[in-house]
Structure formats: structure tokens, C-alpha cells
C-alpha positions, 0 to 999 in steps of 0.5 A, a space after each residue: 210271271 215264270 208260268 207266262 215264260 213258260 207258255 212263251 216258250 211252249 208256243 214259240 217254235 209254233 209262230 209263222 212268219 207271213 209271207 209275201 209275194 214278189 211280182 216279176 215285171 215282164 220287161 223284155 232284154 236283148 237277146 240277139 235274135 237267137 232261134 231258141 225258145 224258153 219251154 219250160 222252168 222247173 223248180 228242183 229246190 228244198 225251199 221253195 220261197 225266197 228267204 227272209 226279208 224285210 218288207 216296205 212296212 219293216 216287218 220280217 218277212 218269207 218272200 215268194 215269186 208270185 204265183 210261183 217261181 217257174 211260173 214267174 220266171 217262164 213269163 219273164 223269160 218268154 217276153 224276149 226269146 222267140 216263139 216260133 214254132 221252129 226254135 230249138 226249145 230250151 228248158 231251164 232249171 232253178 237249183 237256187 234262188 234266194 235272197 240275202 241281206 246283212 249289215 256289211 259296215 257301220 253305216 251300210 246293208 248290203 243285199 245279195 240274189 243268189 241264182 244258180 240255173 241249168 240250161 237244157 235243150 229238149 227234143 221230144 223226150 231227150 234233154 241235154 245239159 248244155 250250160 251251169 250258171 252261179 251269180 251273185 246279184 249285190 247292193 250296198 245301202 246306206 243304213 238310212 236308205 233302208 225303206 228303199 232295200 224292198 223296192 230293189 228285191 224285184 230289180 236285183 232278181 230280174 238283173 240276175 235272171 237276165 245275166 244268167 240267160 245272156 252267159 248261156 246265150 254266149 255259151 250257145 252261140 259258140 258251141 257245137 252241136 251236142 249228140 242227143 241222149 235218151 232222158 226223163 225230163 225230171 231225174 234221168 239226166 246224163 251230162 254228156 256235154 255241157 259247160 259251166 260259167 266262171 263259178 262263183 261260190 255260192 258264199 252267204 252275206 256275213 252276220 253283222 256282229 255288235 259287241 260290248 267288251 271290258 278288258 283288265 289291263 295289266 303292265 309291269 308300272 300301270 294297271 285300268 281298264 279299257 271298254 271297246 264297242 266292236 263291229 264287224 261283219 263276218 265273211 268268208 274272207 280270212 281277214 276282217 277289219 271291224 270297227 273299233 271304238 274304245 275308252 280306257 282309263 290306267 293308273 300308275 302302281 303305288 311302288 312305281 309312283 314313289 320311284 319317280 316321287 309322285 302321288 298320283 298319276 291317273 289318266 283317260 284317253 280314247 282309241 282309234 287307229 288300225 284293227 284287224 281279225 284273221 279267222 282261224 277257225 270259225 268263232 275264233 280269231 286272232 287280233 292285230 292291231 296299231 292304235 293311237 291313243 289320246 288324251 289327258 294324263 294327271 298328276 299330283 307330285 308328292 308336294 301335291 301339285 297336280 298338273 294336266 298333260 296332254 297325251 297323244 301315243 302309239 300302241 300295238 297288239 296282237 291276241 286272241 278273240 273267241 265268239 262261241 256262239 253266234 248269235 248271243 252270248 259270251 266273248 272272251 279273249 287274252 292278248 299282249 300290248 305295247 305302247 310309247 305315250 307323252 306321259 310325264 312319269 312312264 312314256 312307254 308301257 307293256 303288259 298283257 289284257 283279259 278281255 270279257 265281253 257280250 255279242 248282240 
């Protein structure tokens, strides 16, 4: 067995995903009937490809623009700029293009087209820098839509072609006209006169994060345990609300249990409420939170009657979680609570937790 762990791992950095192309439907947009004319598309970009994606079949896949980006994208362009011999010839060059996709909730995906294009107008051999565009195409899925997300990879790229080219053609409109300068069309370019869009950030989808974690409970009276089931995406934001299920159990401290003459003092409930993640530093977070516990509280007094009470409460807490790493691994984290509950021995509790756990 070890032997067959070997050569897996000897050979798995040598396993090449497929790849699999996207054909951009020419559909002409509205383009104001404007005098200018899409020449030429270059691809100045590392990666060539889209990214990684799911295809209709479920499969991880590499996607490309069939037969390939500028070629793809220069035929788009063409079915709705003029081209007439006498318009103003306008080269456009791809500084990125990629696609994205994450689970943004518990029962949502989410994709993303990131395109970021330059906009040049060319006379002979002189190119001018006339417009910078960023956008961010997004969608939200339901989970069990997920068969439709590859169906809206061809749609979401040509929203995001024609939102860029119509910011450039209101730019153009207003503009006047730039000095033209000596330049090699590939890498010799000045930025004499141009302008930018409203930029937004090139910021990528947040990993969806799964975890599993046990905490030890510790209080002056009560002592248990509690299990949680978190999941959250992490974003750029600095504030993150996952979602939050969790069951605990406690019992009372035999010292405690005899100053109030009972025997025995167990319960059970389950947690719901408000929590929250404020991102310190990467993998590290501080919690926040309020909670509404309920459920059943047992006791059996020392003349052994036991009796049930229904338990409904409040609690608060605020602690510290860290994911060091972020793919698999290991969650640790520490933190203080208080809570006031329907309890017959101790309605309200405070102490501090220890909390270990797994990411998936």
C-alpha cells in the first residue's frame, strides 16, 4: 500500500486538467453609430486560459476562448463597430480576463468574469492610450442550479466585453482630441492622455470554508462541551458573518450541585442566533457574537426526584479563531462567554472555551 502512496504522489504533479472552449456568440450591441472601427485585439496576459471551471458534465476544467482570445473577441467586436474605411481604428488590449467561481452561502454559488481592457486608438504606427476599464461580471446561484452555472459562462463574458466597450464609447464621445505620439504597437507605449473607469479592484471570489469544531467549556459552576458546524466564505471584506449550527451539552460541578441540594443537573440544547468574524490578519479572526440557546435541562434532587425544564436563554461571546491553513488543516481557537438561562439550579453562567477543530 505505502509503495502505491508513493508513486501517487510521485506522479500527481504530472496530472493535466482538460481543457475546454468557449465560443463567443457574435450578437451585435448598440453602439451609437460612432465612427470607429475595432482593428486589432492583443493578449498581453501571463495565462492565456480562463481558469478553472466546472463544465455541463461536473468535471474540473481549463477554459479557453475558442479559437483563442483576440480572435474571439476581435469577431464579437466587429459585429457592432463600423467598418468603414474612413473610421478612426482602435486597438484594444486584454490585461485580463478570468473566470471565478465560489460558494458565497450555505445554499448559494456564486460566479464572477473579471475583465480588465485598454483602449488605444492607432494612426499608422502611433498608438495612443485613450481609456483603462475594470469590471466585474457576477451571478448568484442557488446550489441546486449548479447544472446551469456553465450555461452562463458564454453570456457573463459578452456582458462584460460590451459593458466595457459602451464605458469607452462614452468616454470617446466626450474627449478631445489627444496629440498623437511616436510608438511600438506592442511595448513602446506613452500615456500622454488617457483616462480610467470608476476602477473596481480586481478583488477574487472568497474560499468557502467548512468546518467541524469541538470546544471544552469551562465556568465557575458548569462544565461540557459544545460541537459547531461553520461555514463562511471569506472575502475581502473585514467583517464576515458565517453560518453557524451547533449542539452542547454542560453539567453542573458536584460542589455546586450540593449548595443547591441536588444530585444531578444535566442538559442539552442547541444554538442559533447572531455570529460574526472580524478579519485581523489573514487565517486569524476575531469572534462576535449573541446566541439563543434552547433546550432541556434534568435534575434529580438529592431525594431523587428528577424533574425536565425547558431551557430558552441569551448568551454573548467574543474570542479568537485562527485557520492557518487554508485549504485543509487544523482550526484553533480560545475565547470567553456569558449567558442567562431558564435553568432551575444556575440561570446565569460565565466562563471561558477552548476550541479545536478541522477545515475542509
Amino acid at each position: 500500500m505505502k509503495y502505491f502512496l508513493y508513486i501517487s504522489m510521485f506522479f500527481l504533479p504530472f496530472i493535466v486538467l482538460s481543457q475546454e472552449n468557449i465560443a463567443l456568440k457574435t450578437i451585435p450591441f448598440a453602439t451609437e453609430n460612432l465612427s470607429i472601427s475595432i482593428t486589432q485585439v492583443l493578449d498581453i496576459r501571463k495565462e492565456k486560459n480562463l481558469g478553472l471551471g466546472i463544465n455541463k458534465h461536473g468535471e474540473k476544467v481549463i477554459f479557453q476562448l475558442s479559437p483563442d482570445a483576440p480572435t474571439a473577441i476581435l469577431n464579437f467586436m466587429k459585429t457592432s463597430f463600423s467598418q468603414t474605411k474612413d473610421a478612426k481604428p482602435i486597438v484594444i488590449k486584454i490585461k485580463d480576463l478570468e473566470i471565478q467561481q465560489s460558494q458565497s452561502s450555505i445554499s448559494h454559488i456564486k460566479t464572477r468574469v473579471y475583465i480588465n481592457l485598454v483602449f488605444y486608438e492607432k494612426e499608422n504606427d502611433t498608438l495612443q492610450k485613450l481609456f483603462d476599464v475594470q469590471h466585474n461580471e457576477d451571478k448568484t446561484f442557488a446550489i441546486s442550479d449548479k447544472s446551469k452555472i456553465f450555461e452562463t459562462y458564454e453570456q457573463n463574458i459578452r456582458a462584460a466585453l460590451e459593458y466595457c466597450a459602451l464605458s469607452f464609447i462614452n468616454t470617446y464621445k466626450k474627449r478631445s482630441k489627444p496629440e498623437f505620439i511616436s510608438g511600438d504597437l506592442q511595448t513602446n507605449e506613452r500615456d500622454v492622455f488617457y483616462e480610467k473607469s470608476e476602477m473596481k479592484y480586481k478583488k477574487r471570489l472568497g474560499k468557502w470554508f467548512d468546518m467541524l469544531t469541538f470546544k471544552k467549556v469551562y465556568s465557575k459552576h458548569k462544565e461540557g462541551w459544545k460541537i459547531s458546524y461553520i461555514g463562511f466564505a471569506d472575502s475581502d471584506k473585514d467583517f464576515i458573518m458565517p453560518f453557524v449550527l451547533s449542539y452542547d451539552r454542560y453539567s453542573i460541578k458536584r460542589k455546586s450541585l450540593l449548595d443547591k441540594n441536588y444530585r444531578s443537573v444535566d442538559a442539552f440544547s442547541v444554538g442559533g442566533g447572531f455570529d460574526g468574524y472580524l478579519k485581523i490578519i489573514p487565517g486569524v479572526y476575531a469572534n462576535i457574537g449573541l446566541e439563543v440557546p434552547l433546550g432541556l435541562e434534568i435534575t434529580k434532587n438529592t431525594e431523587g426526584k428528577k424533574q425536565h425544564n425547558f431551557l430558552i436563554g441569551i448568551g454573548a461571546k467574543q474570542g479568537i479563531k485562527i485557520i492557518p491553513w487554508k485549504n485543509y488543516g487544523i482550526v484553533i481557537g480560545a475565547g470567553v462567554f456569558q449567558q442567562i438561562q431558564t435553568s432551575k439550579v444556575y440561570t446565569r453562567n460565565f466562563g471561558f472555551e477552548l476550541e479545536l477543530g478541522i477545515n475542509f
